[in-house]
Structure formats: structure tokens, C-alpha cells
C-alpha positions, 0 to 999 in steps of 0.5 A: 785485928782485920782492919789493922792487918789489911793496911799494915799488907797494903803498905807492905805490897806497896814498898815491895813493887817500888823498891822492885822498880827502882831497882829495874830502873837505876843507873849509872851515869858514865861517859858512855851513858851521855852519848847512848842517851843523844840516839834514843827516842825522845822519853826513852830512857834505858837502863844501865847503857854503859859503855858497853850498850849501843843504841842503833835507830830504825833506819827509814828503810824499816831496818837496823844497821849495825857499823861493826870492825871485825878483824879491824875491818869496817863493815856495815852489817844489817841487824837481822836476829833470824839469822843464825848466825853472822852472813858475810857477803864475799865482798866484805869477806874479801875485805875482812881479809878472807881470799872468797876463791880460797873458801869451801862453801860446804854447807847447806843453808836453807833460806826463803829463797831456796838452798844455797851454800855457804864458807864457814868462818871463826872470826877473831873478833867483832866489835860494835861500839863498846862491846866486842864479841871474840870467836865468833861464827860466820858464814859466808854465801856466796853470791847471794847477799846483797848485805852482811848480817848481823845474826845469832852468833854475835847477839846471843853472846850479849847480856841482853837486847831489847827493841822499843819502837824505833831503838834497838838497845845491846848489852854486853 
């Protein structure tokens, strides 16, 4: 009976684990997945890209940049996920359409370079290729910036993202 049940489990345990991966691993072709696919490391495959996924690739200085619209405005924003949430230099708030001048930098923001303060902001909307994040928080600091960042706020909103090696992957 034993040498029966054995085989008969062994089959059964295989079945399970490849049915598990086929399921992590099927996708569904669509516009969006041909140009997601053209970014990525050579082998790497994705699942699901969609047209709501957005691969960016490590740039040379080690880092991921994002090239969002926020409130139809371009602005180039480093991918930083210890970042709270977004940080805008007064610049791209000025480009945004936010007046730097008119804001009320009041809150306290502790970084590795000492306590500075901040404007909060409620953008409308940040768009990064096919996904759009609506009503999200921002900060912007003062003088303190030498680039925009990309934080929390707009990736804890997405379904998922995932670092392989050089590619960064973002769900919506």
C-alpha cells in the first residue's frame, strides 16, 4: 500500500508546485507589454507588465529616474522608496505652478543632513507612464534639494514594485 501512496503523493506535490508557477508567471500580451519588455535586462521577463506597469533602468549614477507629469507639468524626479513621501525642489514647485514665496514651509523634516523645513502640498495628480496616482502628498523643501523625489506617497499607492538587479518594475 505504502509503495502505491508514495508516487501516487510525489505526483500530487509535483502538479501543485507547477500549477503554482504557471500561475506566478502567466501573462497577458498587450500593447503595452512590448514596450515594457524593450527596457528590461536581457532574460528578464515580467509578469503581468500591462499598460499600467512601467520598467525604469539603473541609470549609470547608480540610481532610478522617474520622468513624471504632475499636474501637466514634466518633471524629472529621482525614485527614492526612504523617502516619505514625494519632495519637490522649489523649482519644480514653481513649475508645477505652486508660487515657492506664497508656501508655508511648517513642517519639520528630519534627514541625514540635519532638521529642515518643509511646504506640504496635495497634488492633484502624478502621472508616470500608464499609471496615475490622484491626490497625493508632497513636500516641498525648501532650498535643500538638488532633485525631486519620488517617495512613499505615490508608491505605496501602487499594486506592486519590485527591484531585479538593474530594472525597477511598478504596478498600478
Amino acid at each position: 500500500m505504502m509503495k502505491v501512496l508514495i508516487p501516487v503523493f510525489l505526483v500530487g506535490c509535483a502538479s501543485v508546485a507547477v500549477a503554482l508557477h504557471a500561475s506566478d508567471t502567466w501573462f497577458e500580451e498587450d500593447a503595452g507589454a512590448e514596450a515594457a519588455e524593450s527596457r528590461l535586462s536581457p532574460g528578464f521577463r515580467p509578469e503581468a507588465p500591462g499598460p499600467r506597469a512601467v520598467s525604469l533602468k539603473m541609470e549609470d549614477d547608480g540610481h532610478f529616474w522617474a520622468d513624471t507629469l504632475i499636474e501637466g507639468a514634466r518633471v524629472r524626479m529621482m525614485v527614492d522608496t526612504g523617502s516619505t513621501t514625494i519632495a519637490l525642489t522649489t523649482r519644480d514647485a514653481e513649475r508645477i505652478g505652486y508660487d515657492p514665496g506664497d508656501l508655508a514651509y511648517d513642517v519639520e523634516v528630519r534627514t541625514a543632513g540635519g532638521i529642515i523645513y518643509a511646504a506640504p502640498l496635495l497634488l492633484k495628480q502624478v502621472r508616470l507612464g500608464g499609471i496615475t496616482v490622484k491626490d497625493v502628498r508632497a513636500l516641498v523643501l525648501q532650498d535643500s534639494l538638488e532633485y525631486s523625489l519620488l517617495g512613499q506617497s505615490f508608491i505605496n499607492e501602487l499594486s506592486s514594485h519590485e527591484t531585479r538587479k538593474t530594472t525597477m518594475i511598478m504596478r498600478q
